[in-house]
BAGU-533530 format. One record per residue (C-alpha): residue number from 1; residue in one letter; y, z, x. Coordinates in steps of 0.02 Angstrom, whole numbers, plus 50000, padded with zeros to 5 digits. Layout:
% BAGU-533530
@pos->NUM	code->a	py->Y	pz->Z	px->X
...
//
This chain:
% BAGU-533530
@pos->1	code->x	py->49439	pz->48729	px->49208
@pos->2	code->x	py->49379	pz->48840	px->49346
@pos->3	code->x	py->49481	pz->48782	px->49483
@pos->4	code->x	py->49634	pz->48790	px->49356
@pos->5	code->x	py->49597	pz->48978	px->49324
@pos->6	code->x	py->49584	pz->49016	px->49500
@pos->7	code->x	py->49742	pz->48934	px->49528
@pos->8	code->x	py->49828	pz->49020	px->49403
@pos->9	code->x	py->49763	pz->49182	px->49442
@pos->10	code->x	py->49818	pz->49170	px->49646
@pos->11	code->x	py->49986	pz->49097	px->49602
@pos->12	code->x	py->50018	pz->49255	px->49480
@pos->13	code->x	py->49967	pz->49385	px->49618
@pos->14	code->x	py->50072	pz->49267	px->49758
@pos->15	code->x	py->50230	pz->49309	px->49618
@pos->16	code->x	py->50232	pz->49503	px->49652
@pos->17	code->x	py->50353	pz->49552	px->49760
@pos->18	code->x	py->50250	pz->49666	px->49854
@pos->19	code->x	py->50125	pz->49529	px->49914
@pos->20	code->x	py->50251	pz->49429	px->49973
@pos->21	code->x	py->50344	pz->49571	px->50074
@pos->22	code->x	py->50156	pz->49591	px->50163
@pos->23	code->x	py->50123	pz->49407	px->50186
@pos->24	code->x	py->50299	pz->49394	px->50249
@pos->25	code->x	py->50296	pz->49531	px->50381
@pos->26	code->x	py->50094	pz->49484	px->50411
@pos->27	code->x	py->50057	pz->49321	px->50379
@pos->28	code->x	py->50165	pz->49212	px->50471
@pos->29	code->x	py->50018	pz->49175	px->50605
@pos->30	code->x	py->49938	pz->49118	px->50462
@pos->31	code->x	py->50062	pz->49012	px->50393
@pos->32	code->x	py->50053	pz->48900	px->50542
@pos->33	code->x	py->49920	pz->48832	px->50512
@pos->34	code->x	py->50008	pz->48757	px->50364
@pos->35	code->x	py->50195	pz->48746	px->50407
@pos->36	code->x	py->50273	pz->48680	px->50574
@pos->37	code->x	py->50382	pz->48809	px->50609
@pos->38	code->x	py->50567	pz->48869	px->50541
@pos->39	code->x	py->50667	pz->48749	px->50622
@pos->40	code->x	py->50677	pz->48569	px->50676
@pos->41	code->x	py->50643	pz->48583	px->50871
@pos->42	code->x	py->50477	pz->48653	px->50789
@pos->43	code->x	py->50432	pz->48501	px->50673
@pos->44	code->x	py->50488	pz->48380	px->50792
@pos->45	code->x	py->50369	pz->48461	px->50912
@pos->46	code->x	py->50221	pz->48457	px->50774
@pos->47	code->x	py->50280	pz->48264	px->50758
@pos->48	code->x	py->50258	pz->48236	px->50928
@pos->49	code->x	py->50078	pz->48318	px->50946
@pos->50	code->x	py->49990	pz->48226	px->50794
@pos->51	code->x	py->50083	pz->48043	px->50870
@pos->52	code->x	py->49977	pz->48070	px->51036
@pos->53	code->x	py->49830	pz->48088	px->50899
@pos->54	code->x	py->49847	pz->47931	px->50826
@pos->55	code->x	py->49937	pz->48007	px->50676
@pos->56	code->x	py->50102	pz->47972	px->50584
@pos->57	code->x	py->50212	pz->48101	px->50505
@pos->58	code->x	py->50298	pz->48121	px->50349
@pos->59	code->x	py->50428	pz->48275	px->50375
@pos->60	code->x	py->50488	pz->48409	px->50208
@pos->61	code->x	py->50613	pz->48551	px->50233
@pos->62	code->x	py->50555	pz->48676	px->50114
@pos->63	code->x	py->50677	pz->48747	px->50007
@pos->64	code->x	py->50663	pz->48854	px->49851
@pos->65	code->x	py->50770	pz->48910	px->49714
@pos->66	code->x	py->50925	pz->48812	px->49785
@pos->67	code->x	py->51025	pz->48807	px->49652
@pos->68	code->x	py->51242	pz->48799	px->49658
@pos->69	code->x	py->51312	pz->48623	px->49703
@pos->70	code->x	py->51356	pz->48686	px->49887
@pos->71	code->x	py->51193	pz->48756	px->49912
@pos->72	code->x	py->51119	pz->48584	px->49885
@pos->73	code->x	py->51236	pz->48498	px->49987
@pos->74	code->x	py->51183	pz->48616	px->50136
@pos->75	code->x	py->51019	pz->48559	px->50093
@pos->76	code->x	py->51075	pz->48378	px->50116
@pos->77	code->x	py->51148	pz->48410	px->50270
@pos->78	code->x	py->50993	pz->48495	px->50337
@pos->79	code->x	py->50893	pz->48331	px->50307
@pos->80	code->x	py->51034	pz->48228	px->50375
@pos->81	code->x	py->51021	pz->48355	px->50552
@pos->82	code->x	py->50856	pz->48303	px->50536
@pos->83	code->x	py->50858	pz->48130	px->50542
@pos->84	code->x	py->50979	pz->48122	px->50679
@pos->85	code->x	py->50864	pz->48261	px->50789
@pos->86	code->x	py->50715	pz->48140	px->50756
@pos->87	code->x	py->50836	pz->47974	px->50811
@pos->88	code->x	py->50889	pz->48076	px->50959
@pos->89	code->x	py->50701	pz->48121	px->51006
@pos->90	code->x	py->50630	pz->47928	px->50976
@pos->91	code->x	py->50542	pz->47976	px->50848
@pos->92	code->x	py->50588	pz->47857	px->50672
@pos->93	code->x	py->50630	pz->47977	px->50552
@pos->94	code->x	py->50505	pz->47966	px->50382
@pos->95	code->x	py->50548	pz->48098	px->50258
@pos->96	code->x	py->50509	pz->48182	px->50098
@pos->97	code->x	py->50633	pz->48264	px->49973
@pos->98	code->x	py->50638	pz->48342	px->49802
@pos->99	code->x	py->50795	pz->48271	px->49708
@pos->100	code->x	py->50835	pz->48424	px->49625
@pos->101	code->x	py->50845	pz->48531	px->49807
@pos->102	code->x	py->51004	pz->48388	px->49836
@pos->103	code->x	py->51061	pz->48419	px->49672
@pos->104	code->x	py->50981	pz->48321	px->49545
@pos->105	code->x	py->51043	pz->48364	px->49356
@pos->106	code->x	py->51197	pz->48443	px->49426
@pos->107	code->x	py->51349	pz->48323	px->49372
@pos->108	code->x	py->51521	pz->48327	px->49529
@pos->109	code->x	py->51646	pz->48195	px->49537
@pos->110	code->x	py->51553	pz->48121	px->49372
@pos->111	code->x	py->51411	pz->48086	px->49449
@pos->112	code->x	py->51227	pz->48165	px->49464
@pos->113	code->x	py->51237	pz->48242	px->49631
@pos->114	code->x	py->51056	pz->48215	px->49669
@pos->115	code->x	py->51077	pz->48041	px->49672
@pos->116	code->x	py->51244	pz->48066	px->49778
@pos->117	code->x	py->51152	pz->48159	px->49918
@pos->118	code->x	py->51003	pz->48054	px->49909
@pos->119	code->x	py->51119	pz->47896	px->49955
@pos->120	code->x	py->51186	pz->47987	px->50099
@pos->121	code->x	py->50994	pz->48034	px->50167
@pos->122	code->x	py->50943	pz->47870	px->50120
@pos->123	code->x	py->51083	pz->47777	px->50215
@pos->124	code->x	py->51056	pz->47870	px->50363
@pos->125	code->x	py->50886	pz->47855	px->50372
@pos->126	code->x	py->50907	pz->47667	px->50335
@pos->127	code->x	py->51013	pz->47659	px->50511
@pos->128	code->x	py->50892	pz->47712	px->50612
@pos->129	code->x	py->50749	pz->47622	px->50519
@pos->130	code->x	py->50679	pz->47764	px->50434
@pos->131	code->x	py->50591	pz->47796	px->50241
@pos->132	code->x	py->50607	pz->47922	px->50114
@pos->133	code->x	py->50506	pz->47972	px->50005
@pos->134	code->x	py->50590	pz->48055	px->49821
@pos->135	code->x	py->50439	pz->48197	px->49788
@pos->136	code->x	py->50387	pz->48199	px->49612
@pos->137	code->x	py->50418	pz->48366	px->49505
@pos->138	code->x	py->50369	pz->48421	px->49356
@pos->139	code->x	py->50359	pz->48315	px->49204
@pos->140	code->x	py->50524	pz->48358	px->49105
@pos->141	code->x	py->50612	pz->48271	px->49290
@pos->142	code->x	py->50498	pz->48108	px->49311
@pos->143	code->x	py->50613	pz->47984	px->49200
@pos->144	code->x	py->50782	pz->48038	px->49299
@pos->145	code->x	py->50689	pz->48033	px->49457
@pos->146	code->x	py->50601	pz->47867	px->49409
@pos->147	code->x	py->50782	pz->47811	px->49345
@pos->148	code->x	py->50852	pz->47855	px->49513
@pos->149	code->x	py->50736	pz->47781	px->49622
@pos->150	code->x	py->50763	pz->47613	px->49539
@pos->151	code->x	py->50938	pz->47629	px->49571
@pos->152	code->x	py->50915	pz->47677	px->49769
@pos->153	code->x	py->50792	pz->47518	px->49791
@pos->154	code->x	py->50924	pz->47413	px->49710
@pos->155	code->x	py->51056	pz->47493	px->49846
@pos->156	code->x	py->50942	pz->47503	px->50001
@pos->157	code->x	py->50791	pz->47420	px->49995
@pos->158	code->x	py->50612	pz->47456	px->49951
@pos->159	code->x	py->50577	pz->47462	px->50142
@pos->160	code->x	py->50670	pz->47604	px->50164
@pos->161	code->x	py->50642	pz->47730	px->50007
@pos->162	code->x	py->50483	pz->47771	px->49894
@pos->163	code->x	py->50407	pz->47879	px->49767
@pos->164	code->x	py->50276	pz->47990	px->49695
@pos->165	code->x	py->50159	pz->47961	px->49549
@pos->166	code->x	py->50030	pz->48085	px->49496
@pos->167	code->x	py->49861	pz->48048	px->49418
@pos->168	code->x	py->49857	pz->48212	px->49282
@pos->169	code->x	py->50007	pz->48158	px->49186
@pos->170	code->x	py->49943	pz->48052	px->49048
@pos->171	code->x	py->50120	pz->47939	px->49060
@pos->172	code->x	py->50081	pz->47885	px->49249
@pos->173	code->x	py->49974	pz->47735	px->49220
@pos->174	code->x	py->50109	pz->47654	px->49117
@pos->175	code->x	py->50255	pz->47728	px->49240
@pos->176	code->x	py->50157	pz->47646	px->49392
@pos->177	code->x	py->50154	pz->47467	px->49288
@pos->178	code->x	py->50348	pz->47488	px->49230
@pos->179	code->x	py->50380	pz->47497	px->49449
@pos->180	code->x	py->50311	pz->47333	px->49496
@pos->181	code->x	py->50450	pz->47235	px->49494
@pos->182	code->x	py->50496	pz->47320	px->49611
@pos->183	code->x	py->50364	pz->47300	px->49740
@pos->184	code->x	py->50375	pz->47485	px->49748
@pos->185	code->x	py->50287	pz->47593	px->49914
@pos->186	code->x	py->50226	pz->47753	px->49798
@pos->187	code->x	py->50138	pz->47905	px->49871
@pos->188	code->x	py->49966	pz->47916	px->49742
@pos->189	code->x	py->49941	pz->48113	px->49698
@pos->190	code->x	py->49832	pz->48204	px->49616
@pos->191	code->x	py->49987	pz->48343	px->49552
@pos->192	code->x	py->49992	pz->48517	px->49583
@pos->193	code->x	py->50108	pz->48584	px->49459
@pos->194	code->x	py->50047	pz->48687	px->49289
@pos->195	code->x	py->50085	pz->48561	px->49173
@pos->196	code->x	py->50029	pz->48597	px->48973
@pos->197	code->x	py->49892	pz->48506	px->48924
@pos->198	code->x	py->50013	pz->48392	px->48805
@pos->199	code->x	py->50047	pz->48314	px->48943
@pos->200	code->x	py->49928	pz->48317	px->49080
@pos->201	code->x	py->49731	pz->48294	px->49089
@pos->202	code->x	py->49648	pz->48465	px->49138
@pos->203	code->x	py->49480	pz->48400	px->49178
@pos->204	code->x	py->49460	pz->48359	px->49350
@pos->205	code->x	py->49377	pz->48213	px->49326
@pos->206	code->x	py->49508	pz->48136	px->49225
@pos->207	code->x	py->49622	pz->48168	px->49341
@pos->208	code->x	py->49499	pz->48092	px->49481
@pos->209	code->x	py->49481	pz->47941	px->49379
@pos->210	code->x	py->49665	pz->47892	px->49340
@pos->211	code->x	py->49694	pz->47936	px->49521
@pos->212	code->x	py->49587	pz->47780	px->49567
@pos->213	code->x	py->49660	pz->47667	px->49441
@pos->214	code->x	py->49800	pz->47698	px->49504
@pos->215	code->x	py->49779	pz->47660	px->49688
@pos->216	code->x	py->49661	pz->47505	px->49650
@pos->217	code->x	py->49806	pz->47430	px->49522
@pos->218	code->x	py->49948	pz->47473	px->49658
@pos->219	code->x	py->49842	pz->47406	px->49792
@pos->220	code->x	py->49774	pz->47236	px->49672
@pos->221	code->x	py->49955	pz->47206	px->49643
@pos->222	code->x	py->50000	pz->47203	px->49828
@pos->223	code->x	py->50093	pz->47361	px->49845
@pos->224	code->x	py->50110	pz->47456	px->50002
@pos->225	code->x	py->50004	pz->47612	px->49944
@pos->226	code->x	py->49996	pz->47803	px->50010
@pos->227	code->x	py->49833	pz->47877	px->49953
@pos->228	code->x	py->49877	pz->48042	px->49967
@pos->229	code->x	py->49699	pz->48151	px->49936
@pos->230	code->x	py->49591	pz->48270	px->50052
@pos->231	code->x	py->49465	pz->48217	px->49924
@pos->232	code->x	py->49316	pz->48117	px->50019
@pos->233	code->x	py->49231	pz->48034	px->49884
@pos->234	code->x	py->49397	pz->47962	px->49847
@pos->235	code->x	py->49431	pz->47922	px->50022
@pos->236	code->x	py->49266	pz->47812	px->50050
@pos->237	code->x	py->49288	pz->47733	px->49860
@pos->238	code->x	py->49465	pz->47653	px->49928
@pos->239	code->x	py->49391	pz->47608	px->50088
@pos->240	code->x	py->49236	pz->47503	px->49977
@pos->241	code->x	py->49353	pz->47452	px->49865
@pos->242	code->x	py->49509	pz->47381	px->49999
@pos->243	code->x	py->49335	pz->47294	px->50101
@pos->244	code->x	py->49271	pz->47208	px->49935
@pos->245	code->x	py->49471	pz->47107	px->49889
@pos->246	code->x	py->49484	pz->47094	px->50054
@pos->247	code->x	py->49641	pz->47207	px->50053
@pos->248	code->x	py->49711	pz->47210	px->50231
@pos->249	code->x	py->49743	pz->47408	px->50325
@pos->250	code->x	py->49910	pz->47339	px->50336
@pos->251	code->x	py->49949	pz->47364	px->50141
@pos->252	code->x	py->49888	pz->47545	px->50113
@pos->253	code->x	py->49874	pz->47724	px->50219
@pos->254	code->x	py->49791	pz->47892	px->50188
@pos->255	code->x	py->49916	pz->48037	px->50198
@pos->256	code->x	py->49865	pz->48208	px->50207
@pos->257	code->x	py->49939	pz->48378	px->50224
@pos->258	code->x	py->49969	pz->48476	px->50396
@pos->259	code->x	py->49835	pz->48585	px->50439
@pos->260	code->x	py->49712	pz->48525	px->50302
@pos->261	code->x	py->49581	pz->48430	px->50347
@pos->262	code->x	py->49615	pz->48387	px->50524
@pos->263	code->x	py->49427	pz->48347	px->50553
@pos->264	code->x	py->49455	pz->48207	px->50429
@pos->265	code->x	py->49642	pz->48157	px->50488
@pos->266	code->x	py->49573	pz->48124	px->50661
@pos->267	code->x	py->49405	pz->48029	px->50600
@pos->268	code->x	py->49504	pz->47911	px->50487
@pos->269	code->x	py->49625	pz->47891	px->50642
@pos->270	code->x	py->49493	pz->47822	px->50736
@pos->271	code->x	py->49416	pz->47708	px->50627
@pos->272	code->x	py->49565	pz->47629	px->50646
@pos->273	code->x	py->49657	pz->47676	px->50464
@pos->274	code->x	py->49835	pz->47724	px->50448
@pos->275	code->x	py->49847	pz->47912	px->50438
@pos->276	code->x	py->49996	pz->48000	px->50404
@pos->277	code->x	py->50027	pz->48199	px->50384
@pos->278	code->x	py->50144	pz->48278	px->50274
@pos->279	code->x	py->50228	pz->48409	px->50355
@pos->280	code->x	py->50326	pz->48548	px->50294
@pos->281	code->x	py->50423	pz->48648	px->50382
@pos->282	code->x	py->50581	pz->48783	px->50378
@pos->283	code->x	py->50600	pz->48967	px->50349
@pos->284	code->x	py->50578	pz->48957	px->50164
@pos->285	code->x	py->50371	pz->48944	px->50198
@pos->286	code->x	py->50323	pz->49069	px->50075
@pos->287	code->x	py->50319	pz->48976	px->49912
@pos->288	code->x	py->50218	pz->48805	px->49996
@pos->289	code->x	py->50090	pz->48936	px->50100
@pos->290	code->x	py->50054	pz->49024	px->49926
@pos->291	code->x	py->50010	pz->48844	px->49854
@pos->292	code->x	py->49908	pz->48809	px->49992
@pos->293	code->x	py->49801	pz->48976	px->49956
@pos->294	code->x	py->49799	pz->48931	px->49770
@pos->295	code->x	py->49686	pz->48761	px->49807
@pos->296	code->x	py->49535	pz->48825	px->49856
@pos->297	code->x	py->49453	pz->49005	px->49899
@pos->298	code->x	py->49404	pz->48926	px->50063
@pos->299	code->x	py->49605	pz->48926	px->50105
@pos->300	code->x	py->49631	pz->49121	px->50020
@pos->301	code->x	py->49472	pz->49165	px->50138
@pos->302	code->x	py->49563	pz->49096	px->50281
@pos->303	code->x	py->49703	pz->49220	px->50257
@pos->304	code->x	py->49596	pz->49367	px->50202
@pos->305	code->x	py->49500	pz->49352	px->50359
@pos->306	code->x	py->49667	pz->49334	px->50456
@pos->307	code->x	py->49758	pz->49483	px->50380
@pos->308	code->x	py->49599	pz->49586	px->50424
@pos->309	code->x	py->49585	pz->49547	px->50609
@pos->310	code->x	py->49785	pz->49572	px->50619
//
């Protein structure tokens, strides 16, 4: 209840106009140590440096409040610049969107333009041998995009797109089960969005403990399975738990965000577990870096610290 509170109360003061107009003009030395740079050259480059560390990537243009039907097709096209820069560099392009930043719930041509744009970023990645990952939102989206990414499995192949679950919605358990025909690759969360407790758990250790039933039945059902968590209890659980079934490091990966936990990113990496980092970049940085503060008061002390010395 605590850490929802503190959450709450950061992401209010992040809202006023004023503290984003200081951050803005202030903090962008700061915000590198969670976003890799405004541009692709710049992501490609943070690619590039965690590869020679042993770790993978898993690349997000930030966007927010993207909202007429050409604004989301220039969002598209963005994403589709950035697979080809990634082809053109080597590099085999693995990417995250949001479905409503393409156009999700928007209806052109008769059809949801979401799922239109995510076929063209899917295809493309698919020629070069890439993935995508469809990010999860909040709750009032997860049956379209759930809907959706059945359809894009059907026209592409699991090897090539995934999805999001996360452990706070009360629904996900059942949502995870309703996948498996699918032999679906799914990116395990915790969630990060205010959610009302109708439909969420707000106890941490709820959340903790459907997060681990739902990696162990992903991973006990043979599953390729992204544990996505800075959380080290959990870490060293899946590790017990993947050495006791006999669960090859083929099957599963730890995925963590840029510039979080690097200490841990690098460790894993040389234990010889598949590590891959999420990383955002683009010069909408604002909204992500204010989330980043909201998680812990270790993160808000980082920039407090920062904004002093500047």
């Amino acid at each position: 209840m605590i850490d929802q509170l503190y959450r709450k109360a950061v992401l209010t003061v992040a809202e006023r106009k004023s503290v984003e107009n200081l951050i803005r003009a202030r903090g962008w030395g700061l915000a590198q140590r969670f976003v890799a740079g405004e541009n692709i050259p710049s992501a490609l480059k943070a690619v590039k440096e965690l590869q020679a560390e042993g770790i993978l990537s898993n690349l997000d243009l930030l966007g927010e409040f993207i909202e007429s039907p050409e604004q989301c097709n220039q969002f598209a096209q963005n994403v589709l610049d950035l697979l080809d820069a990634a082809n053109a560099e080597g590099i085999v392009p693995y990417v995250s969107i949001k479905l409503s930043s393409v156009g999700q719930g928007k209806t052109v041509g008769g059809e949801d333009l979401g799922l239109t744009n995510a076929r063209r970023i899917v295809g493309k990645a698919r020629q070069y041998g890439g993935f995508v990952c469809l990010d999860m939102e909040d709750h009032p989206r997860v049956d379209q995009t759930l809907a959706q990414f059945r359809q894009l499995v059907g026209e592409f192949g699991g090897e090539h797109v995934g999805t999001v679950l996360q452990s706070y919605l009360f629904r996900t358990e059942a949502d995870r089960d309703s996948l498996d025909d699918l032999r679906p690759n799914l990116r395990i969360v915790k969630g990060a969005y205010l959610e009302p407790e109708t439909v969420a758990f707000k106890d941490k250790a709820d959340v903790d403990a459907a997060y681990r039933r739902l990696v162990y039945a992903h991973l006990k059902a043979g599953n390729y399975t992204n544990v996505a968590t800075h959380d080290e209890s959990i870490i060293n659980d899946v590790k017990h738990f993947v050495l006791a079934h006999g669960i090859s490091r083929d099957a599963f990966e730890f995925q963590m965000l840029y510039g979080i936990r690097r200490d841990l990113q690098k460790s894993l990496a040389q234990e010889g577990y598949r590590v891959r980092a999420y990383i955002p970049y683009g010069r909408d940085w604002y909204a992500y870096f204010s989330r980043r503060i909201a998680e812990t008061p270790r993160n808000a002390m980082f920039v407090v610290r920062g904004m002093l010395k500047g």
